[in-house]
C-alpha positions in Angstrom: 8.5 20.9 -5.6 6.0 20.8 -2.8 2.6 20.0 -3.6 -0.3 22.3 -2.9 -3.4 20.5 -0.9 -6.9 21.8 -0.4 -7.5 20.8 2.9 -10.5 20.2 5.1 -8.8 22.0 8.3 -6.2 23.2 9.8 -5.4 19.6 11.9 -4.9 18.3 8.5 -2.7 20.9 7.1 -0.4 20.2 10.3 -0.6 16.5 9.7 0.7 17.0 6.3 3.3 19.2 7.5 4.1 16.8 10.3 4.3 14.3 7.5 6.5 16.3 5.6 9.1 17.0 8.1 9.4 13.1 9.2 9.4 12.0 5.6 12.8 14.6 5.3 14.8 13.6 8.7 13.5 9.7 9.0 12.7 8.4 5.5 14.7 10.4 2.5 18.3 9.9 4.0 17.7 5.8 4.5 16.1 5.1 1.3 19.3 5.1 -1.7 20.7 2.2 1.4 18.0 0.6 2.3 16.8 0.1 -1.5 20.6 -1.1 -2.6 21.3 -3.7 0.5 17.2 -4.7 1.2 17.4 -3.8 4.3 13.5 -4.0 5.8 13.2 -0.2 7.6 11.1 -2.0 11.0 12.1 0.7 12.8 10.7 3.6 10.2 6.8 1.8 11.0 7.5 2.5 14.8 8.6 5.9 13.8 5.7 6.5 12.1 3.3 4.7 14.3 4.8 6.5 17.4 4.1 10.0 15.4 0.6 9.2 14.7 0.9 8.3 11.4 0.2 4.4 10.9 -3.2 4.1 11.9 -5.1 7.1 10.6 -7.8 5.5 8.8 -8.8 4.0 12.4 -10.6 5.4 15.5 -9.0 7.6 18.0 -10.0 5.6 20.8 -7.5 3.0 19.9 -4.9 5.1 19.0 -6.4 5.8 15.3 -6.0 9.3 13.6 -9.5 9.7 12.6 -9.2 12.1 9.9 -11.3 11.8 6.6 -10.0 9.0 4.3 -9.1 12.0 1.7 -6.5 13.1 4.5 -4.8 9.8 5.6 -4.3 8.8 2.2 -2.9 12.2 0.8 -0.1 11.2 4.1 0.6 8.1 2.7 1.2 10.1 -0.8 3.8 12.2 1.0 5.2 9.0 2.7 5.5 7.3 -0.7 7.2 10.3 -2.7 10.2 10.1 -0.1 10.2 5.9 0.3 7.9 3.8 -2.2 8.3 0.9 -0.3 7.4 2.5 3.4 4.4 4.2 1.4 3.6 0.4 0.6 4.0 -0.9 3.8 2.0 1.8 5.4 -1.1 0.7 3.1 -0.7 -3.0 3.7 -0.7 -2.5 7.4 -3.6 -0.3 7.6 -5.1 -3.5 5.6 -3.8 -5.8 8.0 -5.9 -4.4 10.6 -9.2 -3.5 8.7 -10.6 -6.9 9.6 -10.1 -6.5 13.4 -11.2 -2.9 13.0 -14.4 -3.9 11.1 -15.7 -7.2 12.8 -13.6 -8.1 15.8 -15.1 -8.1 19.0 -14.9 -5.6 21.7 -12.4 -7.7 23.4 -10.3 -8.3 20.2 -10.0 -4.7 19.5 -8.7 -3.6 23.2 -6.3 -6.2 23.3 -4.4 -5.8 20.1 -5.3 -2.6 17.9 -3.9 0.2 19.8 -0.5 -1.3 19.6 -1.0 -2.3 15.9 -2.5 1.5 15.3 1.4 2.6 17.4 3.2 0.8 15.4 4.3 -1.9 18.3 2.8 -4.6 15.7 3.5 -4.7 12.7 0.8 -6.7 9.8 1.4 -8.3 7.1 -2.2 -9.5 4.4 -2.6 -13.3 3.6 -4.6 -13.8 0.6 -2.9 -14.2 -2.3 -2.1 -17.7 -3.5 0.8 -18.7 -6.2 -2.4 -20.4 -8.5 -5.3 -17.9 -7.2 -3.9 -14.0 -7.5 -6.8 -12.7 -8.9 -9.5 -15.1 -7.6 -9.2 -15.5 -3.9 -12.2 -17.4 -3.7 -10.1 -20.4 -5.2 -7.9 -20.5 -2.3 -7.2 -23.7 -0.9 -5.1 -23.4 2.9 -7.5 -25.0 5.4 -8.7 -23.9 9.5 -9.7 -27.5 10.7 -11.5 -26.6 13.8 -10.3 -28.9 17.0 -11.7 -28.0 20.3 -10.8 -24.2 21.0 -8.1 -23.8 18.5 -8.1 -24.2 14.7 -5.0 -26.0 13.1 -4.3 -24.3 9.8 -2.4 -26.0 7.0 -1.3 -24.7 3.6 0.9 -21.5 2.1 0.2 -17.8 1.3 2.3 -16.4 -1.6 3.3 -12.6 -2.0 3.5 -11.6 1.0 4.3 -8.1 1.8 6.3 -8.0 4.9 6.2 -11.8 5.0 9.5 -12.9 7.7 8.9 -9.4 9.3 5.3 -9.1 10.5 4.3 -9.5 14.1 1.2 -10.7 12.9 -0.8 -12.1 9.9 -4.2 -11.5 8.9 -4.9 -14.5 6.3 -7.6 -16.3 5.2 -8.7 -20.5 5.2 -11.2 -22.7 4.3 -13.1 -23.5 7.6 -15.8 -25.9 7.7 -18.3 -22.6 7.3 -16.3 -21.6 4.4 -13.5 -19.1 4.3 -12.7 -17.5 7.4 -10.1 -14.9 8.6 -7.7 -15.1 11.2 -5.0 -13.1 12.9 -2.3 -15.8 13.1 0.9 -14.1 15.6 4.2 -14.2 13.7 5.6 -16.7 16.6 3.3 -19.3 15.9 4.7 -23.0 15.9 4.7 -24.2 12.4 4.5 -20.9 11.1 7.9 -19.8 8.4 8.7 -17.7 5.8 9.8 -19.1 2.6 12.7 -17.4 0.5 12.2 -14.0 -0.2 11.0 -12.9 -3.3 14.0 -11.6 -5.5 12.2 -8.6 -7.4 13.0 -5.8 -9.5 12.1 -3.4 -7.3 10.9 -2.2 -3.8 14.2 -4.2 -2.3 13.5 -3.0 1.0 9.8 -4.2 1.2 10.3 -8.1 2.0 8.4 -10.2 0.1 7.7 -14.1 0.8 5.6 -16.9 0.7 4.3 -17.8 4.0 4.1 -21.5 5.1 1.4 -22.4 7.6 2.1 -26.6 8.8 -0.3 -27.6 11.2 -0.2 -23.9 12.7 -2.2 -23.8 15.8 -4.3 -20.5 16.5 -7.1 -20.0 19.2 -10.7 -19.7 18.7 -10.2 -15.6 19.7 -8.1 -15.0 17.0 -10.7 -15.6 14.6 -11.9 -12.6 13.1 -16.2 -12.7 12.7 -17.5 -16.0 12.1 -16.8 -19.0 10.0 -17.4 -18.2 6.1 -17.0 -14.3 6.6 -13.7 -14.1 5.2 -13.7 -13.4 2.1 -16.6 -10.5 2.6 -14.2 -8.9 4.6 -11.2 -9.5 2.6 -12.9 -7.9 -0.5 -14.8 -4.7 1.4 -11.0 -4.5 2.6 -9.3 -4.4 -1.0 -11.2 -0.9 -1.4 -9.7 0.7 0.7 -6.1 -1.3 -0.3 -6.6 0.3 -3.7 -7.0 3.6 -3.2 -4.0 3.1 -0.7 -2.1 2.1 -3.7 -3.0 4.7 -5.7 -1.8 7.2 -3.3 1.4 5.5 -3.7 1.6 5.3 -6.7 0.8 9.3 -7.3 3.7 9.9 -4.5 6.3 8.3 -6.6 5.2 9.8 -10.0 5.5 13.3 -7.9 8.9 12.0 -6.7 9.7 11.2 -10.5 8.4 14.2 -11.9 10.3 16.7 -8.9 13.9 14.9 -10.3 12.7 15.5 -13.9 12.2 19.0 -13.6 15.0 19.9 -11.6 17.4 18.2 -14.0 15.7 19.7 -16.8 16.6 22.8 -15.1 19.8 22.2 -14.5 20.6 20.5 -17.7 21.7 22.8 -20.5 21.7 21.9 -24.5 22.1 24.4 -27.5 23.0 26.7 -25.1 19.8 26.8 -23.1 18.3 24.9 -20.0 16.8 21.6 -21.6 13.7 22.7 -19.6 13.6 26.0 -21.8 13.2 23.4 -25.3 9.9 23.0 -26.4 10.0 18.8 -26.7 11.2 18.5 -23.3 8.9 21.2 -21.2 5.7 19.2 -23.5 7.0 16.1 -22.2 7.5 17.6 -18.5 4.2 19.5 -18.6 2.1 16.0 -19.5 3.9 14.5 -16.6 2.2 16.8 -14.8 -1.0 16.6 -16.2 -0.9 12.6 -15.3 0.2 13.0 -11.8 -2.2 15.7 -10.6 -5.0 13.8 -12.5 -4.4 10.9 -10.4 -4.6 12.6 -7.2 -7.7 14.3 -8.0 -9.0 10.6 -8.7 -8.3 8.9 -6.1 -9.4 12.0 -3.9 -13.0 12.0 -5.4 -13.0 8.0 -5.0 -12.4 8.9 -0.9 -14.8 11.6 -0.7 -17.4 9.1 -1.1 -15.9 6.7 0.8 -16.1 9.6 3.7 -19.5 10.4 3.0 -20.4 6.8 3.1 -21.5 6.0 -0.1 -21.0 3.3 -2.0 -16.9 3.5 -3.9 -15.8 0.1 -5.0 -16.1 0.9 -8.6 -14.3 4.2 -8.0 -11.5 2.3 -6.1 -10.9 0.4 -9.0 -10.9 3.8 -11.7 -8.6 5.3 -8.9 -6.4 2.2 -8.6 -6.4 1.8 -12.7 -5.7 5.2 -13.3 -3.1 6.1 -10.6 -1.1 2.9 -11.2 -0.5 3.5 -15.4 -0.3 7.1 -14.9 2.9 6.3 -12.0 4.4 3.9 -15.0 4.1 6.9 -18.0 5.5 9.4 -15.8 8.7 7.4 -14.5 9.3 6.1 -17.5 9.2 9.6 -19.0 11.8 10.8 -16.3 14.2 8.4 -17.5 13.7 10.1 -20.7 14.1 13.7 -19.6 17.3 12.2 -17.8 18.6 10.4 -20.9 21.9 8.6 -20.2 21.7 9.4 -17.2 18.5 8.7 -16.0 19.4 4.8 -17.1 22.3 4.8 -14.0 21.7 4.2 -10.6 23.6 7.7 -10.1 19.8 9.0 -10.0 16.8 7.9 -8.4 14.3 7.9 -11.5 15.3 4.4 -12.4 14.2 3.1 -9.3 11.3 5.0 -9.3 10.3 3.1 -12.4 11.3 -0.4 -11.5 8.8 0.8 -8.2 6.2 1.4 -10.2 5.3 -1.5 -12.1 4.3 -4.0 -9.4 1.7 -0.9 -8.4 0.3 -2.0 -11.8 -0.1 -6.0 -10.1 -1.0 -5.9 -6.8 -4.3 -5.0 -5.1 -5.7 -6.4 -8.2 -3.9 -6.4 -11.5 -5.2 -3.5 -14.0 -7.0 -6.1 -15.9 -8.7 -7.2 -12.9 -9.7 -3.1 -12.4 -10.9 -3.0 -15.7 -13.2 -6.4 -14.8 -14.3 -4.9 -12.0 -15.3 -1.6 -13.8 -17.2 -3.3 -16.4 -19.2 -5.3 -14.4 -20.3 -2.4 -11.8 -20.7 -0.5 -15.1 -23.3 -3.7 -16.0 -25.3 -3.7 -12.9 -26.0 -0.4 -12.2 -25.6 1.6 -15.5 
């Protein structure tokens, strides 16, 4: 079923539809194969960066959309109900770039956004760490500073298009204290460990990334020394409502296979839709998914007006995530037997879904973060 959006203008209801129609020829017919063999889609993110779709949350003069924030992440919903894992990789990159886009210099941002906004580069976020997930400031990789270059030591775990990237935006402990960098993929010292062998999104890589004695110029330090983690957390949200967006776009991918089958699907001499257990069931997965959208909509409507969001990021994030998780797991259910085989995509839709519930922040951390905005200003 299509959803129905309340849009600002008419440039946004043609994005969505532009959306719509590249999500149908480029992404639904790749993703069964892609998904089974692992196959990293590199050339979807030129696709989409080449149709204006990849850098949306960013300024037109680099090659940016511009829209409001409600609009670009209602396109990476629509990405993320054809291909989870390209609806993923669409929010890390934006990540990726928000520290260049935020603090980088004038220089900085003509030489390298526009082709990271067009897809040309691809990013990939450094701050998680195999003993600090939820505490970045614990991180312990160090930027030892030697004439113009820093040489950078240490590893990055979880790394969303880690072995892929063109580029990394990670984080170090600097003399001045932690402080981000945009380290090129081609960087000497620089590998990718093993990737990560997960239950789900198989086509989004996942490493560890090893930096040994990685040297990277002074100009690829994003703001000063001990700036890093200010950026990396005004970045994270953004990241969550990204997420959340996601997450609703697989939950409307779940719940469209549900109710079709429950269409389809005949019992007692009816459609199973037409019982009364299953249409309660189908109608709460409803419910769910269109109350997450509406969350994470009202969390980016003050983001666009420029008020303050973080807390709503977090409720958006929280929300979205466990909503995504009841609803696939309640496909599966509608499908029954079926719904436990790979012959339909609501299995994969729920192995998708948990990791939603991790990353950006697990849903404890949300709840932490809740509780002490809740704290401080009432």
């Amino acid at each position: 079923m299509t959803v129905e959006r309340l849009l600002p203008s008419e440039e946004a209801h043609d994005l969505i539809d532009l959306t719509r129609q590249i999500a149908s020829a480029e992404l639904a017919p790749h993703v069964e194969q892609a998904e089974r063999s692992a196959t990293f889609p590199r050339e979807v993110f030129r696709t989409l960066g080449r149709a204006g779709l990849l850098g949306l949350p960013y300024g037109e003069e680099y090659g940016g959309g511009g829209p409001p924030y409600e609009v670009s992440l209602q396109v990476v919903e629509e990405i993320a109900t054809a291909w989870a894992a390209v609806g993923v990789g669409v929010s890390v990159h934006a990540l990726s770039c928000f520290g260049l886009d935020s603090v980088g210099s004038q220089e900085q941002k003509d030489r390298w956004l526009p082709d990271m906004l067009g897809g040309e580069l691809l990013g990939a976020y450094c701050l998680s760490e195999s003993h600090a997930g939820s505490d970045p400031a614990a991180m312990r990789p160090t930027a030892r500073r030697d004439g113009d270059e820093y040489v950078i030591n240490g590893a990055k775990a979880w790394t969303t298009h880690g072995g892929q990237a063109d580029y990394y935006k990670m984080m170090a402990v600097a003399d001045g204290g932690i402080t981000c960098f945009l380290v090129p993929a081609d960087a000497e010292g620089l590998t990718a460990d093993v990737p990560e062998d997960k239950m789900g999104l198989m086509s989004s890589t996942t490493a560890t990334m090893l930096f040994d004695q990685v040297r990277v110029p002074v100009e690829r330090r994003l703001g000063a020394e001990g700036q890093g983690l200010s950026i990396a957390l005004a970045g994270l949200d953004s990241g969550r409502l990204g997420i959340a967006a996601v997450a609703t776009g697989v939950a409307q991918a779940a719940l469209n296979a549900a109710v079709a089958y429950a269409k389809e699907r005949e019992a007692f001499g009816k459609s199973i839709i037409d019982h009364q257990g299953l249409s309660f069931l189908l109608a709460d997965m409803a419910a769910a998914t269109e109350s997450a959208r509406a969350t994470y909509l009202a969390a980016a409507r003050l983001k666009d007006a420029g008020r303050p969001f973080s807390r709503q990021a977090s409720i958006a994030k929280l929300i979205a995530t466990d909503n995504a998780m009841k609803v696939t797991t309640d496909a599966v259910q509608v499908l029954g037997g079926a719904g436990y085989t790979r012959d339909f995509p609501v299995e994969r839709f729920m192995r998708e879904t948990k990791v939603m519930q991790i990353f950006e922040g697990t849903n404890q951390i949300q709840r932490l973060v809740i509780g002490r905005d809740l704290k401080k200003k009432g």
